[in-house]
C-alpha positions as CSV (number, residue, x, y, z in Angstrom):
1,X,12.9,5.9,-14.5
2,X,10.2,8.2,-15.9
3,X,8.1,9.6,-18.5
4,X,10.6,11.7,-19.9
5,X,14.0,9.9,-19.3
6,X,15.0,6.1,-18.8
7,X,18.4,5.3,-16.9
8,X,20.0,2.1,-16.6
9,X,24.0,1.0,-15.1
10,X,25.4,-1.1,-17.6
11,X,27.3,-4.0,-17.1
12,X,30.6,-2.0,-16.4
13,X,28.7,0.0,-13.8
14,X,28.3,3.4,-16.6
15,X,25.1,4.9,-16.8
16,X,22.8,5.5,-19.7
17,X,20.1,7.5,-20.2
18,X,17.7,7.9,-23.1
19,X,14.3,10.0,-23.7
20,X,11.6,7.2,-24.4
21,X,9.8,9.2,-26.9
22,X,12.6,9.6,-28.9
23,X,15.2,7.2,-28.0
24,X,17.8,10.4,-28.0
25,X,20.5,9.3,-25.5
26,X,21.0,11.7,-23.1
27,X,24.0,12.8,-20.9
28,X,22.3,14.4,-17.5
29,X,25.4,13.3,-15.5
30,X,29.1,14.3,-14.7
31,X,31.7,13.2,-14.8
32,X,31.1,10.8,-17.5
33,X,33.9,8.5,-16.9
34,X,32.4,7.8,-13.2
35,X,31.2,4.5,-12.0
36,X,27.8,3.9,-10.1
37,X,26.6,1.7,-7.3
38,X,22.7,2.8,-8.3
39,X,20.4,5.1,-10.0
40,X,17.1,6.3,-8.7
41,X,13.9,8.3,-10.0
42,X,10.7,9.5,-10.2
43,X,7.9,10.3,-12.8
44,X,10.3,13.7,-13.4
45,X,13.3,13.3,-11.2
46,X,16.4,11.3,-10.6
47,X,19.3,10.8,-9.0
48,X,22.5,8.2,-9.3
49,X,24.9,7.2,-6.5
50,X,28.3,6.9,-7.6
51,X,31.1,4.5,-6.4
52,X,32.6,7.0,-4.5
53,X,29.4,8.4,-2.8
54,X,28.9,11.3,-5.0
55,X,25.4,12.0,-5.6
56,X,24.5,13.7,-9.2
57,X,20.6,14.4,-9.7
58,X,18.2,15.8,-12.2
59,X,17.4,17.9,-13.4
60,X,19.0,21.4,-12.4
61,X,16.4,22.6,-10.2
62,X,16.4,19.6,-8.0
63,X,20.0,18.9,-7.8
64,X,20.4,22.7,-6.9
65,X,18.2,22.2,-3.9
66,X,20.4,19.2,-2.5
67,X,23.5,21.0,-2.9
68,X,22.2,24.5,-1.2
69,X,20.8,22.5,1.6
70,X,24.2,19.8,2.1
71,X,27.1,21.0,0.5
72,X,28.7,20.0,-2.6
73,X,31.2,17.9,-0.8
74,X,28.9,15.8,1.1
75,X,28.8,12.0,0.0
76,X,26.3,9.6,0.7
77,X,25.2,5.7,1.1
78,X,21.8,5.0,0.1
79,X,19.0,7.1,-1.4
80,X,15.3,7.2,-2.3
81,X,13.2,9.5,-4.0
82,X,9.4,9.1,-4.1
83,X,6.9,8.3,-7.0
84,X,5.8,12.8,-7.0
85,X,4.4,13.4,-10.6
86,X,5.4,17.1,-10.1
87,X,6.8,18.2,-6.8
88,X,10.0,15.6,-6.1
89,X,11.0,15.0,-2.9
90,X,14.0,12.0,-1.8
91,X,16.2,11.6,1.5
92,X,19.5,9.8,1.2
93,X,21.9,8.5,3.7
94,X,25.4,10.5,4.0
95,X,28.4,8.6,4.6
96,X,28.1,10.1,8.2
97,X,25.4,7.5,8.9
98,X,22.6,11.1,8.6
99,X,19.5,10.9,6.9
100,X,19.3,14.1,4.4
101,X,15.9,15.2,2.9
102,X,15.0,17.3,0.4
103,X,12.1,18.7,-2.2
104,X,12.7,20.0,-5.9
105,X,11.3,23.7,-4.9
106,X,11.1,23.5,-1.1
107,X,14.8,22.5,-0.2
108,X,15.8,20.5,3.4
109,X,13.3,19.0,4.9
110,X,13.0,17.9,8.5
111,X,14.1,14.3,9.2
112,X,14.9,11.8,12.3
113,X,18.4,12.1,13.8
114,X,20.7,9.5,14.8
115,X,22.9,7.0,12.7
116,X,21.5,5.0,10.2
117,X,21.9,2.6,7.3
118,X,19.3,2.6,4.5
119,X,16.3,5.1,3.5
120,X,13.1,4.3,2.0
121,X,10.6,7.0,1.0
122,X,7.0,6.7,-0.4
123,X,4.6,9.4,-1.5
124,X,3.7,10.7,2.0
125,X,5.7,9.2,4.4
126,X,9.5,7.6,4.8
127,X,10.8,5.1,7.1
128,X,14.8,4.0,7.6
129,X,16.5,1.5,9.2
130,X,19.2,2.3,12.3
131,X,22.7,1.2,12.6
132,X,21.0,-0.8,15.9
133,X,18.4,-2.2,13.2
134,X,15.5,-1.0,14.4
135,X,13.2,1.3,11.9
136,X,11.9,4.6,12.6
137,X,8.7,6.0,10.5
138,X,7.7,9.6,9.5
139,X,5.7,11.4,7.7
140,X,1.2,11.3,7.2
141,X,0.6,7.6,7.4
142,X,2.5,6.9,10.2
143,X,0.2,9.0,12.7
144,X,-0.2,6.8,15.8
145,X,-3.1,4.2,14.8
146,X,-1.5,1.4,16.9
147,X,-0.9,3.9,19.6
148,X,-4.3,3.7,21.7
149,X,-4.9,6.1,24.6
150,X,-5.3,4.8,27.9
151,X,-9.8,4.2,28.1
152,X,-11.8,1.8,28.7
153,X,-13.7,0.8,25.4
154,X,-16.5,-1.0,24.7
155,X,-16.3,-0.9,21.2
156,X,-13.3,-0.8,18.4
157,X,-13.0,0.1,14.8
158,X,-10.2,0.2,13.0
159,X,-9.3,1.7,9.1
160,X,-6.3,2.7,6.9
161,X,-4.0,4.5,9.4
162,X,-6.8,5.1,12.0
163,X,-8.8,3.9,15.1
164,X,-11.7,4.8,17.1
165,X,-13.2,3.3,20.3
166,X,-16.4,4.0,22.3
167,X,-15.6,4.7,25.8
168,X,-17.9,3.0,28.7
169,X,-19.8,6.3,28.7
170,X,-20.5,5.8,24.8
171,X,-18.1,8.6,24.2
172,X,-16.0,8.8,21.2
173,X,-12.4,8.7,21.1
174,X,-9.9,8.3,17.5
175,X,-6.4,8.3,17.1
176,X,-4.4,8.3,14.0
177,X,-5.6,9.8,10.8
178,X,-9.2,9.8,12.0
179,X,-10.9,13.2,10.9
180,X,-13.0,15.5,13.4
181,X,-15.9,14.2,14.5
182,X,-18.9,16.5,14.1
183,X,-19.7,18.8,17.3
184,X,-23.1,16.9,17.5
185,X,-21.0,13.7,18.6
186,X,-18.6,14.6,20.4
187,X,-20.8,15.0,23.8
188,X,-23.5,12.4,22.9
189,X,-23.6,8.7,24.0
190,X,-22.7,6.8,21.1
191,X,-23.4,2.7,20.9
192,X,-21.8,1.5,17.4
193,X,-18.5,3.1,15.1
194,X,-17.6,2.0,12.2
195,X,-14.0,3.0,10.6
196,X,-12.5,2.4,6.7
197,X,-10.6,4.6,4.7
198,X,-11.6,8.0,5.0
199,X,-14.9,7.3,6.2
200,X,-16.4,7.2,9.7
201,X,-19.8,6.2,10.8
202,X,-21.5,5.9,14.4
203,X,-24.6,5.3,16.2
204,X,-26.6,6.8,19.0
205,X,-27.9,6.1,21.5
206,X,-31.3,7.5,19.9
207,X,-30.1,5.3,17.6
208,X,-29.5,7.9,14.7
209,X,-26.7,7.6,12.1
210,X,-24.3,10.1,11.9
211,X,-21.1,9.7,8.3
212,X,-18.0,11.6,8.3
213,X,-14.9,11.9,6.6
214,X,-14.0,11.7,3.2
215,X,-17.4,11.0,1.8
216,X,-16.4,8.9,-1.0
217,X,-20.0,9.3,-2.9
218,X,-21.4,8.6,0.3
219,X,-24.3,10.8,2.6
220,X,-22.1,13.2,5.5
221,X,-24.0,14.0,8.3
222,X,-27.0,12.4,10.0
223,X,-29.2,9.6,8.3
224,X,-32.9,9.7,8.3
225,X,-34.2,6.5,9.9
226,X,-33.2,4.9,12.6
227,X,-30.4,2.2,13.0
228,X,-29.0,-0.7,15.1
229,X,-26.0,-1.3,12.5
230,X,-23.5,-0.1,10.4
231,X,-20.3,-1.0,7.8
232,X,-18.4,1.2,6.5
233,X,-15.6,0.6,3.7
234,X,-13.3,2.8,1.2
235,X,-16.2,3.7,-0.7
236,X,-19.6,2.4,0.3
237,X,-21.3,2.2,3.5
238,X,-24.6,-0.4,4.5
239,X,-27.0,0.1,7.9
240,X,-29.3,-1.9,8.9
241,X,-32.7,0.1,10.2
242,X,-34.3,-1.0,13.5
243,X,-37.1,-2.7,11.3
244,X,-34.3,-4.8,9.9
245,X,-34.1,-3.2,6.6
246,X,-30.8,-3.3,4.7
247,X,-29.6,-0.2,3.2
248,X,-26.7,1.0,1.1
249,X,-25.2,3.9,-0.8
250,X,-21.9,5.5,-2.2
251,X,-19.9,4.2,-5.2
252,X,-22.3,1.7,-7.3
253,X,-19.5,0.4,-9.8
254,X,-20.2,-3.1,-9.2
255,X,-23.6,-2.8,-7.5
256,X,-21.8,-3.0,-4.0
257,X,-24.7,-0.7,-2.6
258,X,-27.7,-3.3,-4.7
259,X,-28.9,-5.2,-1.0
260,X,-30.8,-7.8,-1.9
261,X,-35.0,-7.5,-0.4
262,X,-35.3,-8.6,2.7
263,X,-34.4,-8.3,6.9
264,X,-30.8,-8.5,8.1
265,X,-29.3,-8.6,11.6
266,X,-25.8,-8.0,10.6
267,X,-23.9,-6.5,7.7
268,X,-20.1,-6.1,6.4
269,X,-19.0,-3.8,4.1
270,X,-15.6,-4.9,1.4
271,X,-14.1,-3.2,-1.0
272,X,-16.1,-3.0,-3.7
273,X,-18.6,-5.8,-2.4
274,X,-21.0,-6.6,0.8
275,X,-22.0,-9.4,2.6
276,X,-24.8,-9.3,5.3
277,X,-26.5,-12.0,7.4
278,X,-29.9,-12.6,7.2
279,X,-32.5,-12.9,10.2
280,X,-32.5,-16.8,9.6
281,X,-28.9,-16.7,10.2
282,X,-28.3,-17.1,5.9
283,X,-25.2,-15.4,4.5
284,X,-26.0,-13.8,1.3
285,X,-22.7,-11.7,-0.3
286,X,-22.7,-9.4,-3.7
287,X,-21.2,-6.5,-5.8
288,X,-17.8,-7.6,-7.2
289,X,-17.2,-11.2,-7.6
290,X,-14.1,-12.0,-8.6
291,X,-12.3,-14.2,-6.9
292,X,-15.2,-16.0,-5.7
293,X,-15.7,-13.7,-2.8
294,X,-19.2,-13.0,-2.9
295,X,-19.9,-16.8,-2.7
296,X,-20.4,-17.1,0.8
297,X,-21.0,-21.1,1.7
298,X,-24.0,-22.4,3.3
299,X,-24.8,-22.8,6.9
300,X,-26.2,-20.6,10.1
301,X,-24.1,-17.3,10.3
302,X,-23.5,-15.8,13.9
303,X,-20.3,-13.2,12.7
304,X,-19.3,-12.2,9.2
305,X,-16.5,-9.9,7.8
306,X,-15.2,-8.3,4.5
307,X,-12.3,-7.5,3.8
308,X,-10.7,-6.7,-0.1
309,X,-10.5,-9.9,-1.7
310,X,-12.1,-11.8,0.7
311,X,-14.7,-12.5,3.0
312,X,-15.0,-14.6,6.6
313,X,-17.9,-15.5,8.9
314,X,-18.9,-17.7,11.8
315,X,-20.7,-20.4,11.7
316,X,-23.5,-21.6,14.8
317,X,-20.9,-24.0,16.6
318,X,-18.2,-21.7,16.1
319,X,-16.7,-22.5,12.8
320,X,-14.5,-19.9,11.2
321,X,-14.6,-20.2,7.4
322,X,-13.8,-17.6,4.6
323,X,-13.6,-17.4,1.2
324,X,-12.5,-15.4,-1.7
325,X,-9.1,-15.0,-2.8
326,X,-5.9,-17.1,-0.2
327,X,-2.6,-15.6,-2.3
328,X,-1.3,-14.4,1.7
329,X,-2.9,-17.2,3.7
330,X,-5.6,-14.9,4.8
331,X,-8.1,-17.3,4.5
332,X,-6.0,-20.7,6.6
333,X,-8.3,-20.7,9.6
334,X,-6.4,-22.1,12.6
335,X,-8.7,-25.1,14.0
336,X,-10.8,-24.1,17.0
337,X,-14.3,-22.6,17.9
338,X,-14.6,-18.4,17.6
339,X,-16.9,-16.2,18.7
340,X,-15.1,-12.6,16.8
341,X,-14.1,-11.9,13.6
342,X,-12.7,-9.4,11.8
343,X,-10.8,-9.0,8.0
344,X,-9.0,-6.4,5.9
345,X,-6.7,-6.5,3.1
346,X,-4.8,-9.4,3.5
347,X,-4.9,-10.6,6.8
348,X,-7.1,-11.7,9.8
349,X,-7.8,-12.4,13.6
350,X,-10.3,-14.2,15.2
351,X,-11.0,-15.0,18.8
352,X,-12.2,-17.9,19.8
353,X,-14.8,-18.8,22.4
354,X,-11.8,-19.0,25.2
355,X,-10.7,-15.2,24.5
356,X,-7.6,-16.4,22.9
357,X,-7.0,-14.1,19.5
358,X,-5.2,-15.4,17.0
359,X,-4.1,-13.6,13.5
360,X,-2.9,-15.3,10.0
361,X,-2.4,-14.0,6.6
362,X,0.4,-11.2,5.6
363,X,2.6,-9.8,8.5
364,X,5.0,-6.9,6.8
365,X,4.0,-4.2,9.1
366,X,3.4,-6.9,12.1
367,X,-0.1,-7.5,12.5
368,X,-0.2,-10.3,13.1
369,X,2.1,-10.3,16.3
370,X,-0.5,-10.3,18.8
371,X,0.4,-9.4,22.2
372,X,-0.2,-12.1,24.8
373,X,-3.1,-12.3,27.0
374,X,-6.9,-12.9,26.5
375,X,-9.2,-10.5,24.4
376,X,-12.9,-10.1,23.8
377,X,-13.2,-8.0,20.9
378,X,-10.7,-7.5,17.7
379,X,-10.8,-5.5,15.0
380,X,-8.2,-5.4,11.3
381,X,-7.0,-1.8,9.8
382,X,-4.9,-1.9,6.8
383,X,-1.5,-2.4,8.1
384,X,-2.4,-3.0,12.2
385,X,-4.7,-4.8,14.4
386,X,-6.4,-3.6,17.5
387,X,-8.2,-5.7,20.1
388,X,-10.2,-4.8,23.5
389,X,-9.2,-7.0,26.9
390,X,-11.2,-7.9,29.4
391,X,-10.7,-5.1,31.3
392,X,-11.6,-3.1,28.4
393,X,-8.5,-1.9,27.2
394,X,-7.9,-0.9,24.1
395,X,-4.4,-3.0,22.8
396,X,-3.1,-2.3,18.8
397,X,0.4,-3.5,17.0
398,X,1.3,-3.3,13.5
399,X,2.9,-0.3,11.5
400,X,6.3,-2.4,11.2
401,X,6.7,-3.9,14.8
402,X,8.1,-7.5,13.9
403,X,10.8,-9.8,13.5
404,X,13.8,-8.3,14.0
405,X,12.8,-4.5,13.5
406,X,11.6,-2.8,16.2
407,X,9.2,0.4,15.2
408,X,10.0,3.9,16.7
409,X,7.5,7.1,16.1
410,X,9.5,9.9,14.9
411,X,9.2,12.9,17.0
């Protein structure tokens, strides 16, 4: 329930609630003699839902806020409250099929209208499922990623809740949660991006290398050097110089940024480990290596990719094979001969040398439903998958487009 108070329905549908320091039961409820359908809480707040719809919370503060903002007669359905250490904020269905929202100090907050059944809310963000069964999103994460604008790319990076392309003209072009770009990009021909986290990296057409974002330990700004490559993850980046030289900084913890000597032609930044290709066409993988991922089997690389538990390349021939840890399938490779490849968390897509993209591995936001037609470059974020036709479109899909759920963006 919390740090400071544990509740629980008993068998007969009561609730109890004790402090876990002291094991002082504790009566934050009325009426006592109610029943409840479910109780709900955060690190400091909570809230039970009674049989008949009442909806008692704690403590004072927060349940003043619901009743100022929907009446002390309202009854409800379903309610969530999200995992706030301090702040507290929770939506709940009222039996009049609304979605109600509210914070401990702020009171209502806005929320989707229509008719719906079911609330689920998360430390930024909240989705909720429709009476018609579709799902409608709101709130920081769910900030367009999938949602491309209508360019032509020629290149296609996607991270955690964001995407950028690089237009024919090498301009640059995000959507999502992508940060500004600095001014010294946004009119210059660009001819690589590279997208994780919070982090954002690009080449020039000089070829200089320009970081920004976030800057989890990592250099913001322009490189000194010049470049022909570069991976970034959620908190170490790698570029490979024109000479060929591998190099690597950010967060050290488990010697992700320690490139082993010698030349590379093509590089893949994980989470919390690397892998690179060498200019005999060698593999070579290191930093964390649990899991077996930085074990990289033998053979002539054309393609590799890191994602956070595991790694995949391409073999001369065009072999997919990856390795590292397989608890979503993320690592089945569908037989056939690829020529793109490209991992995240804990799924993947590949396309193989007839343009046909195909996806395996987890699918709970739907990235793995790829839209029909052929494709020619692909590229994994977190939760969504974005690919470029031949006609050098930009196509994405994920954020909870599948099965029987369709996804709405919440105005």
């Amino acid at each position: 329930m919390g740090t400071a108070t544990i509740c629980a329905l008993t068998q007969g549908d009561q609730l109890d609630c004790w402090n876990e320091r002291s094991d002082l039961r504790l009566t934050p409820l009325r009426p006592l003699d109610a029943t409840y359908q479910s109780v709900h809480g955060d690190a400091s707040h909570g809230c039970a839902l009674s049989s008949e719809g009442h909806l008692p919370c704690w403590p004072n503060s927060f349940r003043e806020e619901l009743t100022e903002a929907w009446g002390s007669e309202t009854t409800f359905i379903d309610v969530s409250i999200a995992a706030s250490l301090t702040r507290g904020h929770a939506c709940a269905v009222t039996s009049e099929r609304e979605i109600a929202c509210w914070t401990r100090y702020g009171g209502r907050v806005d929320a989707p209208s229509g008719e719906f059944e079911s609330v689920s809310v998360g430390p930024v963000e909240a989705c909720a499922i429709r009476v018609d069964r579709s799902i409608v999103c709101w709130g920081p994460m769910y900030s367009d990623a999938e949602n491309a604008p209508a360019d032509s790319f020629t290149a296609i990076s996607a991270g955690r809740g964001r995407t950028c392309g690089l237009t024919e003209d090498g301009m640059l072009r995000c959507w999502g949660r992508a940060d500004e770009a600095p001014a010294e990009l946004r009119t210059s021909g660009l001819t690589s991006i590279s997208v994780s986290w919070g982090n954002h990296c690009a080449i020039t057409e000089k070829a200089e290398l320009w970081c920004w974002g976030s800057n989890h330990d990592a250099h913001v700004g322009a490189l000194p050097g010049t470049y022909t490559a570069v991976s970034t993850n959620e908190d170490h980046t790698c570029a490979i110089t024109t000479q060929g030289e591998l190099r690597c900084w950010g967060f050290n913890d488990h010697g992700q940024t320690d490139s082993p000597p010698g030349r590379y032609a093509a590089v893949a930044t994980g989470r919390r480990f690397t892998c690179a290709i060498r200019i005999d066409g060698h593999a070579v993988c290191w930093g964390d290596s649990r899991h077996e991922r930085t074990d990289a089997p033998t053979g002539t690389y054309t393609s590799i990719a890191a994602g956070w538990w595991h790694a995949c390349g391409i073999r001369e021939g065009g072999e997919a094979v990856c390795w590292g840890r397989n608890d979503y399938g993320q690592m089945d490779v569908p037989n056939g001969k690829y020529s793109r490849i490209s991992t995240n968390e804990r799924h993947t897509c590949a396309i193989t040398t007839e343009e046909e993209l195909r996806c395996w591995g987890f699918n709970d936001m739907g990235q793995l439903d790829v839209p029909s037609g052929h494709h020619v470059e692909v590229t994994t974020g977190q939760d969504h998958t974005c690919a470029l036709t031949p006609e050098k479109r930009a196509v994405c899909w994920g954020h909870g487009g599948r099965t029987k759920y369709r996804m709405d963006q919440a105005g």
